[in-house]
C-alpha positions as CSV (number, residue, x, y, z in Angstrom):
1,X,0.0,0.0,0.0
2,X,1.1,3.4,-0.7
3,X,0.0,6.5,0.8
4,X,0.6,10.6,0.2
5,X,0.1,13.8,1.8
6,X,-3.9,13.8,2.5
7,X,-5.6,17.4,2.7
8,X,-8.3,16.8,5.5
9,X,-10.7,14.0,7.0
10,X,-14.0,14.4,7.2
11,X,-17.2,12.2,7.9
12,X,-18.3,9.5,10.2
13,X,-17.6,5.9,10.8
14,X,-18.0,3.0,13.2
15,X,-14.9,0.8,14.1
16,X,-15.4,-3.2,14.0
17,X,-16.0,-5.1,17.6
18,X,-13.3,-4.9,20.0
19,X,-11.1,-8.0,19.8
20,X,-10.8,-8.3,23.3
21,X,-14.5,-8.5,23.8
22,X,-14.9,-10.8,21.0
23,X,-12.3,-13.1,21.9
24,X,-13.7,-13.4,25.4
25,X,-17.5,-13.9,24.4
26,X,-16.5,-16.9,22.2
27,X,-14.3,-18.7,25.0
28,X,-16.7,-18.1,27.6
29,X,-19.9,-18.8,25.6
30,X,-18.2,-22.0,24.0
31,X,-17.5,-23.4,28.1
32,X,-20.9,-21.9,29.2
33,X,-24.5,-24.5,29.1
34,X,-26.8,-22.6,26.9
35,X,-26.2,-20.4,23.4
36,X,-24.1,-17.3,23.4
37,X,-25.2,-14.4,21.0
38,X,-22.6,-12.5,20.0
39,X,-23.1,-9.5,18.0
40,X,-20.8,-6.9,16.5
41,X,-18.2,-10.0,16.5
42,X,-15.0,-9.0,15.3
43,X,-14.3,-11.0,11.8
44,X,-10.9,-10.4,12.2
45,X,-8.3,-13.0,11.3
46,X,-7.3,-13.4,15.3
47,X,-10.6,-14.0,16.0
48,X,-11.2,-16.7,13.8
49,X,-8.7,-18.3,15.0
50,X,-10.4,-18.5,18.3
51,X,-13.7,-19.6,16.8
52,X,-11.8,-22.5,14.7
53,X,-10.0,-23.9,17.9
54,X,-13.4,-24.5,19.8
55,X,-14.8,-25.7,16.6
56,X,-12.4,-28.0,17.0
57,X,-13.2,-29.0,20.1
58,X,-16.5,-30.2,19.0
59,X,-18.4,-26.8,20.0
60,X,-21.2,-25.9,17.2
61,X,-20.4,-22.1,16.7
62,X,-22.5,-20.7,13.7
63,X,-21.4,-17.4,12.4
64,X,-23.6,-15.3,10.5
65,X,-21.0,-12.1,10.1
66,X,-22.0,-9.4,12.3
67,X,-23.6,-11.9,14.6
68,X,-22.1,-14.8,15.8
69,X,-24.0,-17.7,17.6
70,X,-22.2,-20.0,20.0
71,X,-23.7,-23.2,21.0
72,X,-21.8,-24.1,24.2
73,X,-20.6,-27.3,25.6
74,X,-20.4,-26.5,29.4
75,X,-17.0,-26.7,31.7
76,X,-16.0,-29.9,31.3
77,X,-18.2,-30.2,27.5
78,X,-14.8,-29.9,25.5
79,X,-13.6,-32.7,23.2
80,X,-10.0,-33.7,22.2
81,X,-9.2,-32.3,18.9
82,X,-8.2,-34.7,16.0
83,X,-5.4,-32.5,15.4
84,X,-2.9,-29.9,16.5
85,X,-4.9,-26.5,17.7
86,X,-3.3,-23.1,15.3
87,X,-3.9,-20.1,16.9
88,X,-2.7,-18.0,13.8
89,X,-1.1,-14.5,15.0
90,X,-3.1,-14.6,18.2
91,X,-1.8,-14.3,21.6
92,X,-5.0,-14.0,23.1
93,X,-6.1,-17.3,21.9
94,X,-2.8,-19.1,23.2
95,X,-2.2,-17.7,26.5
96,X,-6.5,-18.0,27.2
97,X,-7.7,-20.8,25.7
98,X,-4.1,-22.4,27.6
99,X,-6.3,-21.9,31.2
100,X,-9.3,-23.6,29.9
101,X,-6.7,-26.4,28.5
102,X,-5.1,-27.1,31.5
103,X,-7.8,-28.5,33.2
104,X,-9.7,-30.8,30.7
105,X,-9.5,-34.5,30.7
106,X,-7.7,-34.4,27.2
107,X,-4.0,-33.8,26.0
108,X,-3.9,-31.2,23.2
109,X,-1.3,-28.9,21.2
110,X,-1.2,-25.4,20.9
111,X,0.9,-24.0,18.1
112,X,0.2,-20.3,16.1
113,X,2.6,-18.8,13.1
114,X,6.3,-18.0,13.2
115,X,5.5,-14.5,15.3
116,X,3.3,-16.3,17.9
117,X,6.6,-19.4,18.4
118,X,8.6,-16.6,19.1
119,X,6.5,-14.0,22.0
120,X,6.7,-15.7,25.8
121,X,4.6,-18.5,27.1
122,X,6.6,-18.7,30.3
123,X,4.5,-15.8,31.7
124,X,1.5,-18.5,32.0
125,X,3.6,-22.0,31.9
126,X,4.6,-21.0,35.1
127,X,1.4,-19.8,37.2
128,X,-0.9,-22.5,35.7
129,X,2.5,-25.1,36.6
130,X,2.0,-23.5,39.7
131,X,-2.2,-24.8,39.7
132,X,-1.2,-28.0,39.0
133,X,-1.3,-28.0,35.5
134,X,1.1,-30.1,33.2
135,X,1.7,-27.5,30.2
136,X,5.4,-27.1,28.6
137,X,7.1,-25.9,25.6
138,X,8.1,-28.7,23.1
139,X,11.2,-26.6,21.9
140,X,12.2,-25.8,25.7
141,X,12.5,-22.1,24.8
142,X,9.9,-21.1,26.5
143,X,7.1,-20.3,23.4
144,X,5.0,-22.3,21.4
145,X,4.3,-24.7,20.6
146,X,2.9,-25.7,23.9
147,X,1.8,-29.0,24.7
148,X,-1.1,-29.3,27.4
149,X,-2.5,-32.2,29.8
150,X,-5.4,-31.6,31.8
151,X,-5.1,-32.1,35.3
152,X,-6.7,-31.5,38.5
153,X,-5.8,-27.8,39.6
154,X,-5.3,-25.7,43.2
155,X,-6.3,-22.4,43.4
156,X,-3.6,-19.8,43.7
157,X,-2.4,-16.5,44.5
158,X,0.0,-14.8,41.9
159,X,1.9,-12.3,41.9
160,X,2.2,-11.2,38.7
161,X,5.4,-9.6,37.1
162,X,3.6,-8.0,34.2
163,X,0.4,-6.3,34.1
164,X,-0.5,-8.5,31.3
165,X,-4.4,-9.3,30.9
166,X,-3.9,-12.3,29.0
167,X,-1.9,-13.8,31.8
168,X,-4.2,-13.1,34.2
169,X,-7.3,-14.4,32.1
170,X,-5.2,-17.8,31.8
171,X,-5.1,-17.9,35.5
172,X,-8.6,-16.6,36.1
173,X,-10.3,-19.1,33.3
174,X,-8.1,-22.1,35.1
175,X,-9.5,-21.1,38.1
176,X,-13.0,-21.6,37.2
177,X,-11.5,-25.3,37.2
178,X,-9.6,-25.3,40.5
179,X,-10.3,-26.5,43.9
180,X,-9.9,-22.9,45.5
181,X,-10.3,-19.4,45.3
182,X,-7.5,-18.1,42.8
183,X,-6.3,-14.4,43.0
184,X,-4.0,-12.5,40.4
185,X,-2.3,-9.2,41.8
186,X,-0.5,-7.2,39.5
187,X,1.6,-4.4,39.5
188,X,-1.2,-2.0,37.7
189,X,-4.4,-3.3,36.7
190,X,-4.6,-4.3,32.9
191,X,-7.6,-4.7,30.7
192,X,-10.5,-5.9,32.7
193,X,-13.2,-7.6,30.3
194,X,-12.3,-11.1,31.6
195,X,-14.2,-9.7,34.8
196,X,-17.0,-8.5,33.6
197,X,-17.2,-10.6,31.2
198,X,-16.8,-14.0,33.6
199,X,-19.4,-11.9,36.2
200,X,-21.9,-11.8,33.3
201,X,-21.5,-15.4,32.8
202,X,-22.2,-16.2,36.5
203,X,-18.8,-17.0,37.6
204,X,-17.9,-15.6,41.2
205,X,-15.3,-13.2,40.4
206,X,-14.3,-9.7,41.8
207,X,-11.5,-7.4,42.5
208,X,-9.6,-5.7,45.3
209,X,-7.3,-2.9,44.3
210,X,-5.1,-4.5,42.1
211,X,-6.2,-8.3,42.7
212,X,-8.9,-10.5,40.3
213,X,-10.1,-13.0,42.4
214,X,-12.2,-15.7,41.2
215,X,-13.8,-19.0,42.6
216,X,-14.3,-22.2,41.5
217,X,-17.8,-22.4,38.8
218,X,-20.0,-25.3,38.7
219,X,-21.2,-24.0,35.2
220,X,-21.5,-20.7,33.5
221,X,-24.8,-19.8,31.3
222,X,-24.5,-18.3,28.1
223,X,-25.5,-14.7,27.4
224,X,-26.3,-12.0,24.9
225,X,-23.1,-9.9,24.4
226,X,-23.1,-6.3,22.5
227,X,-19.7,-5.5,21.4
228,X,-18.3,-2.1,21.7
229,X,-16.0,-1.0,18.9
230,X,-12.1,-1.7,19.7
231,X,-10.9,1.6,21.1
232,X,-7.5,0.3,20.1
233,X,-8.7,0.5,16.2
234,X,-10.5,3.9,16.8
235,X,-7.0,5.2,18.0
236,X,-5.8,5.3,14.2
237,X,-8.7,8.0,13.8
238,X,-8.2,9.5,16.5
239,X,-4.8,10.1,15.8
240,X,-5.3,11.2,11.9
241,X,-8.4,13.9,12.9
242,X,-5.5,15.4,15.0
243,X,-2.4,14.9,12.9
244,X,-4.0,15.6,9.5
245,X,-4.9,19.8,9.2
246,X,-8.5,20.1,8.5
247,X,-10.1,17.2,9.9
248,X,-13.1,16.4,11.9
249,X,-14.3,12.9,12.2
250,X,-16.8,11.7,14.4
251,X,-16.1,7.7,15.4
252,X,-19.3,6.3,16.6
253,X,-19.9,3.4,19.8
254,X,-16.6,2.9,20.7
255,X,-15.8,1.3,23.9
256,X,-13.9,3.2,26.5
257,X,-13.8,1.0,29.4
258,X,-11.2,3.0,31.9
259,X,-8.9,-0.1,31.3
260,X,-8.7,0.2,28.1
261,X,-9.4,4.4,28.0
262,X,-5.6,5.6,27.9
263,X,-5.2,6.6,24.7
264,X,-8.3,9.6,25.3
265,X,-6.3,10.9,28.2
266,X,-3.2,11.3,26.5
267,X,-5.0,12.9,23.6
268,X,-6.2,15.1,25.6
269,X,-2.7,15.8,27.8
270,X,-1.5,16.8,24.6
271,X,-4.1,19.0,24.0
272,X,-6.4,17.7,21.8
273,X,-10.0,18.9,20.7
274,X,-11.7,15.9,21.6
275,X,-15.2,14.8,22.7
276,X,-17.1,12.3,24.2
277,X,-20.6,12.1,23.5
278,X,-23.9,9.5,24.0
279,X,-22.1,7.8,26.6
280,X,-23.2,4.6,27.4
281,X,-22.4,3.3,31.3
282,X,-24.0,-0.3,30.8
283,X,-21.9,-3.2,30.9
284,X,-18.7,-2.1,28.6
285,X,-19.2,2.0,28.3
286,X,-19.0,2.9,24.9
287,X,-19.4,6.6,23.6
288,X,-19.3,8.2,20.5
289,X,-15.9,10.5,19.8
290,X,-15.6,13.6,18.0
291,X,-12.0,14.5,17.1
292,X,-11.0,17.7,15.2
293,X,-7.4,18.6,14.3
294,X,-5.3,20.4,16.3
295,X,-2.1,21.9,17.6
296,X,-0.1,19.3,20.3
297,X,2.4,19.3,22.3
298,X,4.6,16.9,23.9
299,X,3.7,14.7,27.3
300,X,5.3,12.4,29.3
301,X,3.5,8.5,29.4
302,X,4.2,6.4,31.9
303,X,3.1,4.2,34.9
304,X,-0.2,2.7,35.8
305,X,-1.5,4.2,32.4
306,X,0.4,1.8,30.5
307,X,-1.6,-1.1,30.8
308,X,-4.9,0.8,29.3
309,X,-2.7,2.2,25.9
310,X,-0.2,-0.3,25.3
311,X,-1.6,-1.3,21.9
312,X,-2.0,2.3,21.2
313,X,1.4,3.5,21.9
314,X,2.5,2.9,18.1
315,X,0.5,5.6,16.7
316,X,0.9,7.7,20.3
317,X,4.7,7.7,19.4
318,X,3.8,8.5,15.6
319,X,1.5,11.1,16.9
320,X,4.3,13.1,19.2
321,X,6.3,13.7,16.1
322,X,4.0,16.4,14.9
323,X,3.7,18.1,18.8
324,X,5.6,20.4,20.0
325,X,8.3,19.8,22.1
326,X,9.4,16.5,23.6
327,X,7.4,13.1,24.1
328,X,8.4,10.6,27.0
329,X,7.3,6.9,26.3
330,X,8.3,4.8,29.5
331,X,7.3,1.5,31.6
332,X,6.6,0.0,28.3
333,X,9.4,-2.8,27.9
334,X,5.9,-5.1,26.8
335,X,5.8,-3.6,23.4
336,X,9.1,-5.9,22.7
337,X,7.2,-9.1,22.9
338,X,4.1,-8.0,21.2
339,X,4.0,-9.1,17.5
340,X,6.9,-7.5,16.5
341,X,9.5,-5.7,18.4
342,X,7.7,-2.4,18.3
343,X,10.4,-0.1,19.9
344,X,12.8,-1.4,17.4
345,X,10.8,-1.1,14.5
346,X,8.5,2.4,15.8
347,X,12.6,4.2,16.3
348,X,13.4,2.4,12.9
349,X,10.9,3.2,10.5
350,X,9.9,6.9,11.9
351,X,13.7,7.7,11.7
352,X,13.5,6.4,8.4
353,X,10.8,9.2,7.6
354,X,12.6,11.6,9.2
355,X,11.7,12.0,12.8
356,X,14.2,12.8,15.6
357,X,13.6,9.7,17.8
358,X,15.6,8.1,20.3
359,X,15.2,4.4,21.7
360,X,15.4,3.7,25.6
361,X,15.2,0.5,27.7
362,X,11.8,1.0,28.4
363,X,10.2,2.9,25.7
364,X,11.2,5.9,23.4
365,X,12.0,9.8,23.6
366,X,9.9,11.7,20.6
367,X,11.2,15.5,19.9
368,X,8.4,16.5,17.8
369,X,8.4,19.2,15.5
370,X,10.3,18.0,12.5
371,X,8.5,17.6,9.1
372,X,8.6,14.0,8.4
373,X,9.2,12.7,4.3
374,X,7.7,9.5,3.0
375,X,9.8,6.0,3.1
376,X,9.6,2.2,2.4
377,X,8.2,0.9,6.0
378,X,8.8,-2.9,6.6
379,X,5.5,-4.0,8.7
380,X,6.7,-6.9,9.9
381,X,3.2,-7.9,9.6
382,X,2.4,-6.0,12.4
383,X,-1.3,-5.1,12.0
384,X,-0.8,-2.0,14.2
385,X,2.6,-0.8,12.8
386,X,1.4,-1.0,9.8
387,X,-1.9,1.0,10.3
388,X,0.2,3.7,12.1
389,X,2.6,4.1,8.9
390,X,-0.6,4.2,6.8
391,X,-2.4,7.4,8.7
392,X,1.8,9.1,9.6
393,X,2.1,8.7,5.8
394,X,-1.3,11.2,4.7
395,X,0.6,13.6,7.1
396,X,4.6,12.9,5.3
397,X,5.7,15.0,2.4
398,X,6.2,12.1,-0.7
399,X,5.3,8.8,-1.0
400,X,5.3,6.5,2.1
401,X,5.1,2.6,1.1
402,X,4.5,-0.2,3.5
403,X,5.4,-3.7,3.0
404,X,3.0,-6.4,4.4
405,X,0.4,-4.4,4.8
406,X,-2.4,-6.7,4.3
407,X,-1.5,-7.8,7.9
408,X,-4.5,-5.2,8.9
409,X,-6.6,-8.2,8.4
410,X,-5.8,-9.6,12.1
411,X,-7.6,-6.7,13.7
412,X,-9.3,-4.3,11.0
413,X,-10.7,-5.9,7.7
414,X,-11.3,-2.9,5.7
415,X,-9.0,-0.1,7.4
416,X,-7.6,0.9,4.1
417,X,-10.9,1.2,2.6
418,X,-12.5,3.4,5.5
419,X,-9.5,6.2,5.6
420,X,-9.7,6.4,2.1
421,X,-13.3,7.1,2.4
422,X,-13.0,9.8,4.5
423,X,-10.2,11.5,2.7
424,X,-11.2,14.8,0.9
């Protein structure tokens, strides 16, 4: 795909589901006694990776597009799969479904593409080991492919390194299974739809500061789930109705659960012109966003916001190149295990266009201010690198060209499509 200096955005859209959400309502409905409506459902590539491992697992999951019915099997309803289970590009659907896993009465394999053998398992071999459960890695390194006994499990209480809520799910789904209460503390909270989500479902679970704490279910029921649109897509929009001069776009029931709500609080540190409206407090709040353009300036990000941006921090560091003043990035040593490197390859390409960009430990140093020229940007089929490059590109003097870019499928069928519609 390439992409050139764009003039303005204007118009309206609506983002697909959130992928966390739809993940979630799949797992959960395919282990719950009853049918799970899903609608909204992300039909991104991730997600259908989720739906073909239960499918495997002999759960009758019909999906119609926008809505997806899922015809669950109960707790202990799952069937052995005939074959190895691919979880394509998806963490969430390895470290997750890897809690359910550990406590059926069936061995199974987990594997996913090259990216997912190389991001860490450790972070949930070692609680769920911890449970009781027999899980390791066949290559000993660590990653998948992972290869997964059911056994009887104890309830637990982790302390958790990361705030990571894809470790924590693992622990909290396992727990359903276990013979005790199970509690996760971590050092901030992360995402939290595994909570409300689980609640929903009946399972006993609640939280104290930050500790998820959950207790052994006899069965869950399915339910009727709304998806919100992913906040982490909407953050693309965001960014280009503030980056790109003359723009106002108006981004319609997106989610903006306060886990998840970073990215609108560091919009508006940096001083965006940018409101919420129709705000929905049921379940998942979701509100519709009006974003015009406007003049930023640097921030520093850091800390216990972390956790509720750290998909968004691509475009947040694309986004400080056209502030004034300096940008601060830190606590963010996760994005180097996400699907790419995205430190590395955020310093790489944006110095590539241009931009005076430094690397840390932890994160990266922005000095904004300095016009930025197009390049050749290597995704690495990262769906959110190559997204950012895509909406930094309409802003770049020349022609900006990313490799991979079809990648955008994982997340956002139809990205491309919807920022070219709203170009002027």
């Amino acid at each position: 795909m390439k992409f050139t200096k764009c003039s303005g955005l204007q118009g309206e859209l609506t983002i697909p589901g959130d992928k966390s959400v739809s993940h979630r309502s799949v797992m959960f409905g395919a282990i719950a006694k009853g049918t799970t409506e899903i609608h909204h459902f992300l039909q991104g590539a991730d997600c259908l990776s989720t739906i073909a491992c239960f499918r495997s697992m002999g759960v009758n999951i019909e999906n119609n597009g926008d809505t997806v019915l899922v015809h669950g099997n109960g707790l202990h309803g799952l069937k052995q799969p005939e074959a190895v289970l691919d979880c394509g590009n998806s963490g969430t659907t390895t470290r997750l479904i890897s809690g359910i896993l550990s406590a059926q009465d069936f061995p199974v394999t987990l594997t996913g593409d090259a990216s997912i053998q190389k991001r860490p398992m450790k972070r949930i071999i070692d609680p769920l080991s911890q449970m009781g459960a027999q899980i390791r890695s066949l290559r000993d390194n660590g990653c998948a492919p992972l290869a997964i006994t059911g056994s009887p499990l104890h309830g637990i209480h982790y302390q958790s390194p990361v705030a990571s809520a894809q470790v924590k799910s693992a622990i909290l789904l396992a727990g359903l299974y276990a013979d005790g209460e199970t509690r996760v503390t971590e050092p901030y909270v992360s995402r939290n739809h595994s909570e409300l989500m689980l609640s929903c479902f009946g399972a006993d679970v609640h939280t104290e500061d930050t500790t998820a704490i959950i207790r052994p279910a006899d069965e869950l029921f399915g339910q009727k789930v709304l998806v919100p649109g992913d906040i982490s897509s909407a953050a693309f929009f965001l960014a280009a109705g503030l980056m790109i001069p003359d723009s106002e776009i108006l981004i319609r029931n997106v989610g903006i659960n306060p886990t998840r709500d970073g990215m609108i609080h560091v919009c508006r540190a940096m001083g965006a012109d940018l409101t919420l409206m129709n705000v929905k407090e049921d379940g998942e709040p979701t509100a519709d966003i009006l974003v015009r353009s406007s003049t930023l300036h640097g921030t520093t990000i850091g800390g216990a916001i972390i956790p509720t941006l750290i998909d968004e921090l691509p475009m947040i560091a694309a986004m400080a190149c056209f502030a004034e003043g300096e940008t601060v990035i830190r606590d963010a040593a996760e994005l180097k295990v996400k699907e790419s490197n995205r430190i590395e390859v955020m310093v790489r390409n944006l110095t590539a266009m241009g931009a005076d960009v430094e690397e840390t430990e932890d994160g990266m140093i922005i000095r904004g201010g300095r016009p930025l020229h197009g390049a050749v940007i290597d995704s690495r089929l990262d769906h959110r690198i190559a997204m950012t490059f895509a909406v930094t590109g309409c802003c770049a003097e020349g022609e900006t060209e990313i490799l991979g870019a079809e990648c955008v499928n994982i997340s956002y069928p139809g990205f491309y499509e919807e920022l070219g519609r709203l170009m002027k």
